[in-house]
N, C-alpha and C positions, 0 to 999 in steps of 0.2 A: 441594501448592499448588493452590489452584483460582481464578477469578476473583473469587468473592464476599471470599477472603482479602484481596484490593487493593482493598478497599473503594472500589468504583464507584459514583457516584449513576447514578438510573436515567433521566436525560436532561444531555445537556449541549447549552449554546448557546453559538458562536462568539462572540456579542457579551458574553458573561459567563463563557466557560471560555476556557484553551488546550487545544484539543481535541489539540495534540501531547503537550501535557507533563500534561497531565490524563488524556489517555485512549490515545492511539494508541504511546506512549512505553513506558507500563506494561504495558498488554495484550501487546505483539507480544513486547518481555522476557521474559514468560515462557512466549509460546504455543508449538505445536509444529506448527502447522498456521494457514494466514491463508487463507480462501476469501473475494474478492471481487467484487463485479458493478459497473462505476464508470463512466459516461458517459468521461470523459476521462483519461489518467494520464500523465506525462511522470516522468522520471528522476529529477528536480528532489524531487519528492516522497518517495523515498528516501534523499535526504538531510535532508527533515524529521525525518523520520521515526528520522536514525541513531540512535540514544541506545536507543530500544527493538529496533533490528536486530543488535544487538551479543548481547544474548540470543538472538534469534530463532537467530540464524545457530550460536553455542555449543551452541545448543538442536537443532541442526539442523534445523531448521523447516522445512517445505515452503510456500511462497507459492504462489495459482494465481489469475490474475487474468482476469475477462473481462469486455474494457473496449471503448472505440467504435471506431471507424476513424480519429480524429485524431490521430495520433501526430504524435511529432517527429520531423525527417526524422535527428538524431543518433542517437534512440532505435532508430528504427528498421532504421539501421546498426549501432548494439551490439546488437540482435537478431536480425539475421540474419546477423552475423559475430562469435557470441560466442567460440569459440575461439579466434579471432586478437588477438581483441582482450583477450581475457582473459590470454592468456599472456603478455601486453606491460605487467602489473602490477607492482610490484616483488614481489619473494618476501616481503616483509616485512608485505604488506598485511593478511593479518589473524594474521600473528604477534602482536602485540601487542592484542587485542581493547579496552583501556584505551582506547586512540588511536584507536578505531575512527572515532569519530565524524570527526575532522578529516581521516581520510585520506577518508571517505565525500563530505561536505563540498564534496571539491578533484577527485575523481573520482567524481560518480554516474555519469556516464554508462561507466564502466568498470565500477563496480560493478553495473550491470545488466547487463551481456557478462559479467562472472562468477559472479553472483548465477543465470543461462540456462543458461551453460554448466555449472558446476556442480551442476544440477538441487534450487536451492535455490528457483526461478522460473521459471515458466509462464506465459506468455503467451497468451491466445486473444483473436480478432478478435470480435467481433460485430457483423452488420450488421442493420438492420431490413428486414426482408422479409414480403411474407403469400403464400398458396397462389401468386401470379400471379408472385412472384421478387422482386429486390427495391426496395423504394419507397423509397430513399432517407430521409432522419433520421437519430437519435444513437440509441444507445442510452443509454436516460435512469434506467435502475434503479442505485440505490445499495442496496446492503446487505453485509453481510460478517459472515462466521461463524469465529471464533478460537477454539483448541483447543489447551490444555492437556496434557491427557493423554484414557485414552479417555473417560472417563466426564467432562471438564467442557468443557463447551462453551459459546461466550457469540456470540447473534442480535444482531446490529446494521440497525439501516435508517439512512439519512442524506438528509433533506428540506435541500432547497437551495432559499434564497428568493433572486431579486435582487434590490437596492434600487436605484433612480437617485435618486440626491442629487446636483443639484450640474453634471448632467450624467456625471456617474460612474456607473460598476455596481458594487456590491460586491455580495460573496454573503457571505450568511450559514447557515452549517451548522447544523443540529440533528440530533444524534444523538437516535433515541427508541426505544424498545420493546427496551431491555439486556434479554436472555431468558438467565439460566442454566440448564444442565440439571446 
């Protein structure tokens, strides 16, 4: 299997794709490795994402993510207490990988205390800082690189525009520059 197999186009826009069920769904399904760089991430997002974690995790996948210093304050208690919290799963959780999705669903934020503890997920802080220490801001790089096996690999970047309509913010996603090797 390689990524070009899942026939991907080679940009998708939020306001005309589902970037879950179009692209983040299929990809992690069959990767075996997910490297990401993500301004913000919360738990929440692993539960977009279950449908294509159910592979990842069968795949034994290794996630490694380096994201900004906003976390959430639950997140960040199922990360620095993944074994306690992991062991407080039922036994049944990913007995059934079928059901994955609805048990993922009902528990991300336990699913990330055992997605940690189980070294199926990495977490790393990043702050912005220059020679003088650090200056405060986000880290604002999106990009993420998914891995197959050894020889296929697929480059992602992700441009985030906000709109104000309305008095509203939306953002809108563009994945661009799909690179197979």
């Amino acid at each position: 299997m390689s990524f070009k197999d899942l026939k991907l186009n080679s940009t998708y826009n939020s306001s005309k794709n589902d970037l879950v069920i179009e692209f983040y769904g299929p990809v992690l399904s069959e990767a075996v490795s997910y490297d990401r760089v993500t301004g913000f991430f919360n738990s929440k997002s692993l539960a977009l994402v279950a449908s294509g974690l159910k592979g990842f995790i069968s795949n034994n996948g290794k996630m490694r993510l380096l994201c900004g210093s906003e976390l959430q304050k639950d997140d960040i208690d199922a990360i620095l207490n993944s074994s306690e919290i992991a062991e407080k799963l039922s036994d049944s959780f990913l007995n059934d990988l079928n059901n994955i999705s609805d048990e993922i669903e009902l528990n991300h934020i336990k699913l990330l205390a055992w997605m940690v503890d189980n070294d199926f997920l990495d977490i790393k802080i990043g702050i912005v800082k220059n020679n003088k220490g650090y200056i405060g801001g986000i880290l604002h790089e999106k990009t993420g690189i998914l891995q197959i096996n050894s020889e296929t690999l697929l480059f992602f970047q992700v441009q985030i525009m906000k709109l104000i309509l309305d008095g509203l913010v939306e953002g809108l996603a563009i994945l661009k520059n799909l690179k197979f090797s």
